[in-house]
C-alpha positions in Angstrom: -20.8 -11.1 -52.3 -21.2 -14.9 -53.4 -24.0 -16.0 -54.2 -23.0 -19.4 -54.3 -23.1 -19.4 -50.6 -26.5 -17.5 -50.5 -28.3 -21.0 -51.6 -27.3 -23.2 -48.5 -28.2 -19.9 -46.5 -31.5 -19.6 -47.6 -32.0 -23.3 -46.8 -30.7 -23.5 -43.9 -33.0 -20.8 -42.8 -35.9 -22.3 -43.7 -36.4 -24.9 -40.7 -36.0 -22.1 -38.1 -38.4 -19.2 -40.0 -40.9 -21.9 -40.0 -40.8 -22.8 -36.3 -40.9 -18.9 -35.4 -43.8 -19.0 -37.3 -45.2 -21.8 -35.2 -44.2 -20.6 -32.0 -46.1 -17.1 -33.4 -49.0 -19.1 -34.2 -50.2 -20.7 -30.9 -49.2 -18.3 -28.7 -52.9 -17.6 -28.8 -54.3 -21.1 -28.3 -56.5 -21.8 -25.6 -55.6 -25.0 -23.1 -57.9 -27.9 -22.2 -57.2 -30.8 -20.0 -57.0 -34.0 -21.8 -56.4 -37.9 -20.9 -53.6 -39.7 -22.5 -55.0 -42.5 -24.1 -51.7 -44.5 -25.7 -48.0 -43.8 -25.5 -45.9 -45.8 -27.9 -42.1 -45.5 -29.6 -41.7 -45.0 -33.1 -38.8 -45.8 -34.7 -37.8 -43.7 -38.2 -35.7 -45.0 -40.5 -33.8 -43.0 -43.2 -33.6 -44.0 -47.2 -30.3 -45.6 -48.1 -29.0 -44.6 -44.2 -28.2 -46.9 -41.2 -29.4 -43.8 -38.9 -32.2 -44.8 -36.7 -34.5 -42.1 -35.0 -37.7 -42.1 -32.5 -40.2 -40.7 -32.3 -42.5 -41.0 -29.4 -46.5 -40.9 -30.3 -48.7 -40.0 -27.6 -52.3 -39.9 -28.3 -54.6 -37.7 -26.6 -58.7 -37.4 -26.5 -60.1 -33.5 -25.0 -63.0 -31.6 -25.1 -64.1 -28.2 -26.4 -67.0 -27.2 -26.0 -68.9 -30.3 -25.4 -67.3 -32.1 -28.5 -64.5 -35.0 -27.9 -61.7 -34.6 -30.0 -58.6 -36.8 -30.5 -54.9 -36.0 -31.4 -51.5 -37.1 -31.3 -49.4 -33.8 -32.4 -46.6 -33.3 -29.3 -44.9 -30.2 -30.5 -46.7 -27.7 -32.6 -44.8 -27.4 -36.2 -42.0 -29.7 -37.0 -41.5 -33.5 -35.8 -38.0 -34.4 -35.6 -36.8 -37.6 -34.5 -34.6 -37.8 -31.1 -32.2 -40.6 -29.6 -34.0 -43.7 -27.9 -33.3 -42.3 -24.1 -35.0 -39.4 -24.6 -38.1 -40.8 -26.7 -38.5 -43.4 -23.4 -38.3 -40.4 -20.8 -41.5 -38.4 -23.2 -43.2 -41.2 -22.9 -42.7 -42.3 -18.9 -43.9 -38.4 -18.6 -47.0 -39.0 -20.5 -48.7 -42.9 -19.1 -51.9 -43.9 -20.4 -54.5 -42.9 -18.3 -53.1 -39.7 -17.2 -54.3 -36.0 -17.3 -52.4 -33.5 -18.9 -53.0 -29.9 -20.4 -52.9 -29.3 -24.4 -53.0 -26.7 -26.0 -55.8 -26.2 -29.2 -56.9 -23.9 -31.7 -59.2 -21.5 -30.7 -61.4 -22.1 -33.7 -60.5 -25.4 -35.2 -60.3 -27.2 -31.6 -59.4 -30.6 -33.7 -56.0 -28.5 -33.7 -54.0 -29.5 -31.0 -50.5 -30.2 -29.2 -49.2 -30.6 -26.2 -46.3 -28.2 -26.4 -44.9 -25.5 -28.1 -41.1 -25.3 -28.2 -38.1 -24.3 -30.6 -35.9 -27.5 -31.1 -32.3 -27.2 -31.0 -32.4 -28.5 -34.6 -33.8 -25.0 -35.0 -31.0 -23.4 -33.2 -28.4 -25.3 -35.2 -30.1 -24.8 -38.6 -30.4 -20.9 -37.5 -26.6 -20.5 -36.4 -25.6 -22.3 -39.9 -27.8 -19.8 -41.7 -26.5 -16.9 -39.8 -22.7 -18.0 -40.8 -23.3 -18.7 -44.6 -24.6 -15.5 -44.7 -21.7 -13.7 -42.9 -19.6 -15.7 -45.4 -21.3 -14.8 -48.3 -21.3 -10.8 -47.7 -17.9 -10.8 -46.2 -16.1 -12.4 -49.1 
């Protein structure tokens, strides 16, 4: 075994276990229907990189139970940033002004997203993970 390749491994794995986790989580949420109330780009810069990411924000207001509540969480667990096209298309899906369906805690309603997916950042990161390991207990 090398355990030198154990370390990258265990990192690697990280991302994905915590997205499971995620996905685990709110697969008992509860939906409301909400109102979009802004939909704007974000661009992400890295530290000492020229890489550019986006991220799109969508803002949301809902009610539970009588009470307003406001969010802007899209995906449930991690935020990762995507290419311009594809921030632009997420946000022509979501306009101001529209209704759309989030989903929210069942007892801490301020907890809320609009979906629940695994990224394929998830998928790479898992497949990475699941070769280090064959690498390290093959060797």
């Amino acid at each position: 075994m090398e355990f030198f390749l154990l370390v990258p491994a265990l990192l690697c794995a990280l991302p994905p276990l915590l997205m499971l986790r995620n996905l685990w989580q709110v697969r008992g949420w509860q939906t409301a229907s909400a109102e979009v109330i802004s939909a704007e780009l974000r661009q992400m810069r890295f530290p000492r990189s020229r890489a550019v990411s986006y991220r799109p924000l969508i803002r949301y207001c809902y009610t539970v139970h009588g009470t307003e509540y406001k969010s802007g969480v899209y995906a449930h667990g991690m935020e990762v940033g995507v290419h311009k096209p594809k921030a632009q298309r997420l946000l022509e899906r979501y306009p101001p002004g529209s209704t759309i369906i989030v989903k929210h805690h069942p007892t801490q309603p301020e907890r809320a997203c609009i979906t629940v997916r695994f990224d394929p950042f998830g998928w790479v990161l898992a497949l990475l993970s699941l070769l280090l390991f064959v690498l390290a207990f093959s060797l």
